[in-house]
C-alpha positions in Angstrom: 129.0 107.9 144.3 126.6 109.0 146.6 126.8 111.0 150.5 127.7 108.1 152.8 126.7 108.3 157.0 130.1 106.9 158.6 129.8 105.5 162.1 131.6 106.4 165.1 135.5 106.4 164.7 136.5 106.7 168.6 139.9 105.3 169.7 139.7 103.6 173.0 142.2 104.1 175.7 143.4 107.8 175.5 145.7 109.9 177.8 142.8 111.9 178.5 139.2 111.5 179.9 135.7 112.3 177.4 133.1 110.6 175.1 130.1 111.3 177.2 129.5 114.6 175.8 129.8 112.9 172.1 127.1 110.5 173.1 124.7 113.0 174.7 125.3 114.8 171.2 124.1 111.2 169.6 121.1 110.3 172.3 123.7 107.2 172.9 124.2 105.6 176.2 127.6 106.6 177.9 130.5 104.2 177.2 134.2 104.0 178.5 135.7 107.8 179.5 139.1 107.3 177.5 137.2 108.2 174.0 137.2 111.3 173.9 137.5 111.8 170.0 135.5 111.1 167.1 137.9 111.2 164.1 135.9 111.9 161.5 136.2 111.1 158.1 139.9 110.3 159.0 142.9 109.1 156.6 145.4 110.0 159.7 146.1 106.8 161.7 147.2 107.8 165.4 151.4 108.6 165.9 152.9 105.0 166.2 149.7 103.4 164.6 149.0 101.9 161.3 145.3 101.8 161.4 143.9 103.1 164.3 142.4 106.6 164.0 141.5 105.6 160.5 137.8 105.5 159.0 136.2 102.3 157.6 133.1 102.9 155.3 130.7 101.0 155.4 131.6 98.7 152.6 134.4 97.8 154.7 137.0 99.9 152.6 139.1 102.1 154.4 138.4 105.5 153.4 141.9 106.4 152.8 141.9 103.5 150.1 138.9 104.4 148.6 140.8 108.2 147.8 143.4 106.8 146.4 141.8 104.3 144.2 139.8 107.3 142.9 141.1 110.8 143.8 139.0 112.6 141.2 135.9 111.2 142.4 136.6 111.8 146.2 138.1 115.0 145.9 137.0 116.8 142.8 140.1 117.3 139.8 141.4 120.7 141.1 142.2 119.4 144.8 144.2 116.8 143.2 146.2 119.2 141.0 146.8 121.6 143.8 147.2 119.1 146.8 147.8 115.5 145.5 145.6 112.4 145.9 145.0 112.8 149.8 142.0 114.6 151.3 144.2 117.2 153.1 142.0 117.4 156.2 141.1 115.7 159.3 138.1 116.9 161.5 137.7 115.2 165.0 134.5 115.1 168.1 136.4 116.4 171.2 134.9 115.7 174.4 137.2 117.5 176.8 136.1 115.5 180.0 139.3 117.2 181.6 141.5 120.2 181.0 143.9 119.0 178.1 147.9 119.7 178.6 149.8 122.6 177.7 151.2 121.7 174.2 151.7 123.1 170.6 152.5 121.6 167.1 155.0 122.2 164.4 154.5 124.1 161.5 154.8 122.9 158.0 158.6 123.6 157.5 159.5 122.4 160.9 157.5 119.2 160.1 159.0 118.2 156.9 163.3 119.5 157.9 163.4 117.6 161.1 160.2 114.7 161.0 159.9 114.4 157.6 156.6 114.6 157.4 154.1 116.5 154.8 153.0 119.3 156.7 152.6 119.9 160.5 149.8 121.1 162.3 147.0 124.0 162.3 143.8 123.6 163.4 140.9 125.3 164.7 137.5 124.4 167.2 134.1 125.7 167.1 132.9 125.0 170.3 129.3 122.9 171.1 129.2 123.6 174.9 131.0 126.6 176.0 134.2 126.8 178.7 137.7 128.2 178.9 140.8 128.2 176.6 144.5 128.9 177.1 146.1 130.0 174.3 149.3 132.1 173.3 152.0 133.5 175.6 151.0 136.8 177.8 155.0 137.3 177.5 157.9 136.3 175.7 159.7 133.6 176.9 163.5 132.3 176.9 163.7 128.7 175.4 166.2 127.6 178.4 163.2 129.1 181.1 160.7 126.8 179.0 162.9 124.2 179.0 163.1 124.5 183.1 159.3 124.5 183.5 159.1 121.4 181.4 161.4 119.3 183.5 160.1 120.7 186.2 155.9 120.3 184.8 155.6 123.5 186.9 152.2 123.4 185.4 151.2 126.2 187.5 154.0 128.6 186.1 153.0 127.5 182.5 149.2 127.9 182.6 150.0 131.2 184.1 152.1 132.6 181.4 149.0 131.9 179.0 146.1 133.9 177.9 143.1 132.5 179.0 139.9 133.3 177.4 135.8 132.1 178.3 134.8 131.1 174.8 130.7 130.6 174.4 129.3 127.8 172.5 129.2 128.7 168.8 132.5 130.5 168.9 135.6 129.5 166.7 138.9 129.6 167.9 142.0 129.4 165.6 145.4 127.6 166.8 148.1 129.1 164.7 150.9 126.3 164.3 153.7 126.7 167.3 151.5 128.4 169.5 150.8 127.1 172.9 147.3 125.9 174.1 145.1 123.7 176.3 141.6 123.2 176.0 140.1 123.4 179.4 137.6 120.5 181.0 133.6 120.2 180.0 134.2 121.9 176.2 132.8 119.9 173.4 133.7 120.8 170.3 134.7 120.3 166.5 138.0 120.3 165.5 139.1 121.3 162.0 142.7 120.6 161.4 145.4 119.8 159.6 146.0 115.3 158.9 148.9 115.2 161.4 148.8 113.5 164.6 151.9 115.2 166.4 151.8 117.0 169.5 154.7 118.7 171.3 154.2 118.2 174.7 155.0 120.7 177.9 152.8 118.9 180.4 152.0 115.6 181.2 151.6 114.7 185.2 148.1 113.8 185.8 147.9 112.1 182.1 148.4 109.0 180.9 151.1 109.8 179.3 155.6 109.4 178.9 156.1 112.6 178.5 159.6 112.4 178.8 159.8 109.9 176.0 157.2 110.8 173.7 156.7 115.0 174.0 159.2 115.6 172.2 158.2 114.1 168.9 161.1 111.9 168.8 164.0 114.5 168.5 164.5 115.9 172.4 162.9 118.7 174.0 166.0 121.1 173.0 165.6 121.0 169.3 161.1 120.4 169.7 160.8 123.7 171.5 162.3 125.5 168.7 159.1 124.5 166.9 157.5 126.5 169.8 156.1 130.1 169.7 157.9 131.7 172.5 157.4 134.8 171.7 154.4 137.3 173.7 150.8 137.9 171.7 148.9 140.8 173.0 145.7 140.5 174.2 144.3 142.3 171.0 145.8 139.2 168.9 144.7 136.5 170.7 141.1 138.1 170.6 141.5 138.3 166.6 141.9 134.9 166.8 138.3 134.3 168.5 135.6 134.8 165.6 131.1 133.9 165.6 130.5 132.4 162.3 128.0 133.3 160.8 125.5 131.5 158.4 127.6 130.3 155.2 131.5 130.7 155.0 133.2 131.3 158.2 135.7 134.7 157.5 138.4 132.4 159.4 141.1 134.1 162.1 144.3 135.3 160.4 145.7 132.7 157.7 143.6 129.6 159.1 141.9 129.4 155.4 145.3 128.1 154.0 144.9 125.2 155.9 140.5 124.4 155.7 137.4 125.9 155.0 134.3 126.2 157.6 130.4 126.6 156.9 127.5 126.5 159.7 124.5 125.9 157.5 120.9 126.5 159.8 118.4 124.3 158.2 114.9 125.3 159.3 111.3 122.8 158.9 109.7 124.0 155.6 112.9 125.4 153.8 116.0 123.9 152.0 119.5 124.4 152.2 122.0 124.1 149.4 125.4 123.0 150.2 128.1 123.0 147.6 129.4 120.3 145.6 133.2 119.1 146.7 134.5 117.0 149.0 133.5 118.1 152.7 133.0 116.5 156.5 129.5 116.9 157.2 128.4 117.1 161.2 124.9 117.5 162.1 125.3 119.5 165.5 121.4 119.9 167.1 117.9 118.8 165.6 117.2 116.0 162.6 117.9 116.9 158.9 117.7 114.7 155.6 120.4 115.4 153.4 119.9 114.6 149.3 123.3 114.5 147.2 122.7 114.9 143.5 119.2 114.1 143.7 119.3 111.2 145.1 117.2 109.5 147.8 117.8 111.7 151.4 119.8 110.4 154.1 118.2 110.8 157.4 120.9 112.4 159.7 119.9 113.1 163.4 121.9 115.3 165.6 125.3 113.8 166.5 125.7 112.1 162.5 129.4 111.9 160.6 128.9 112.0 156.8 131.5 112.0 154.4 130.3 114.0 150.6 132.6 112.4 147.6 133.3 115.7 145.0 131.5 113.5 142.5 128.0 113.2 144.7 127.2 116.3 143.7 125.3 119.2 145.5 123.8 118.3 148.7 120.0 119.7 149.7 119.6 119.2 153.1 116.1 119.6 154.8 114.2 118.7 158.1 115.5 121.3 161.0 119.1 121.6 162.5 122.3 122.5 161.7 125.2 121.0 160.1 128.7 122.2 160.2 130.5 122.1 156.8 134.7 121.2 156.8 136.4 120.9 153.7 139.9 121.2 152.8 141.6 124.5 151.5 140.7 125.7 148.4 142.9 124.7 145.6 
């Protein structure tokens, strides 16, 4: 089992406008403005889809098969006695080519009492190309005042009662579960999260979107906003939330390490790097490396490259000059 290059996983058609970004990353020409994500490595399909969103290898298999048909091999003995046969993880390309809506996601106990579903969503973005966040309430909200903004997509009133932060390329930002956000237009960047496509909604004029029918993740607005943080984060802990990895492990915001791991790894012409053995989403993010799992023959992996490394490929030495972002899945 060897490191496999995937190819581009964008779904067309999406509520919101990107994908040039991702193919300036690749040195691609520009193609439609509704794909706006890369989902990398993916065994998530899209909410309301049974395929779409989901990676194909090359062999044709799709990559959630292949796991299950092997779980050891793809994700290394430990992660299957801690987490089950599924890879735990999905990592997306985000081309914001507009401001996204205000929204949030469940949290794990929210997810599986009223969706039954296996966990609900956390994730984090290390930004590519710089721009603003919102993120967090700057006070406490009633539900029944949320509730009136919705109805009302006073989107004014609710961007205002966020915190809104300039975030530099090479930054990482975590997104605690329930907590309100939008990523603001011209931000490209990586998104580590959790394998659930569910979003609840607070804003949807100017989108493509039902918002009406489809915000409230199928159970109303009334009982989907108690999934929402309402509840005021002072400036000092949204800032915590804002971290600079540095070369290696990422000391993640807060808890964000129960959900996935992060690693920038520099590679620089005339050195190596070393990158652990286990089951990880590779991104190369600037510059052309080579990467060798287990010894075997290097993979030539230009800025903009997907790559999926199976547990059982072994350690990965990459060369050449660049740098490649690491995700894996929490540490059993």
């Amino acid at each position: 089992m060897d490191l496999i290059r995937l190819p581009a996983n964008q779904p067309p058609e999406r509520f919101y406008r990107g994908g040039s970004r991702i193919d300036d990353l690749r040195g691609a020409p520009h193609g439609s403005d509704r794909r706006p994500e890369d989902w990398v490595a993916s065994t998530t399909a899209l909410a309301g889809e049974s395929r779409l969103g989901l990676t194909t290898l090359p062999d044709g298999r799709l990559l959630v098969d292949a796991v299950r048909e092997d779980p050891a091999s793809w994700l290394g003995p430990a992660h299957v006695a801690a987490f089950g046969p599924v890879s735990n993880l999905l990592v997306k390309l985000l081309d914001a080519g507009q401001r996204l809506p205000v929204h949030a996601h469940p949290d794990d106990a929210f997810a599986a009492e009223h969706l039954d579903l296996p966990s609900g969503k956390a994730e984090a973005w290390y930004l590519l190309e710089p721009g603003t966040v919102h993120l967090g309430l700057r006070e406490t909200v009633a539900k029944d005042r949320m509730r009136e903004l919705v109805a009302a997509q006073d989107t004014a009133a609710m961007l205002a009662l966020l915190h809104r932060r300039e975030i530099a390329a090479g930054q990482l930002v975590y997104v605690a579960p329930g907590m309100l956000h939008a990523i603001g237009a011209g931000i490209l960047l990586v998104e580590l999260q959790q394998p659930a496509d569910l979003s609840i909604l607070l804003e949807w004029r100017g989108f493509d979107l039902d918002g009406e029918r489809d915000g409230h993740v199928g159970i109303g607005f009334d009982r989907a906003l108690d999934a929402v943080e309402l509840t005021a984060r002072t400036d000092d802990e949204i800032d915590e939330l804002i971290v600079t990895p540095g070369v290696g492990v990422a000391s993640l915001p807060w808890d964000a390490a129960r959900y996935f791991r992060f690693e920038r790894r520099p590679v620089t012409a005339g050195a190596s790097v070393s990158i652990e053995r286990g089951f990880a989403v590779l991104i190369v993010v600037e510059g052309d490396v080579e990467l060798s799992a287990g010894g075997r023959p290097a993979v030539a992996a230009p800025s903009g490259s997907t790559l999926v490394l199976p547990h059982a490929a072994g350690e990965v030495t990459a060369t050449g000059a660049g740098t490649v972002l690491v995700c894996r899945p929490p540490a059993p």
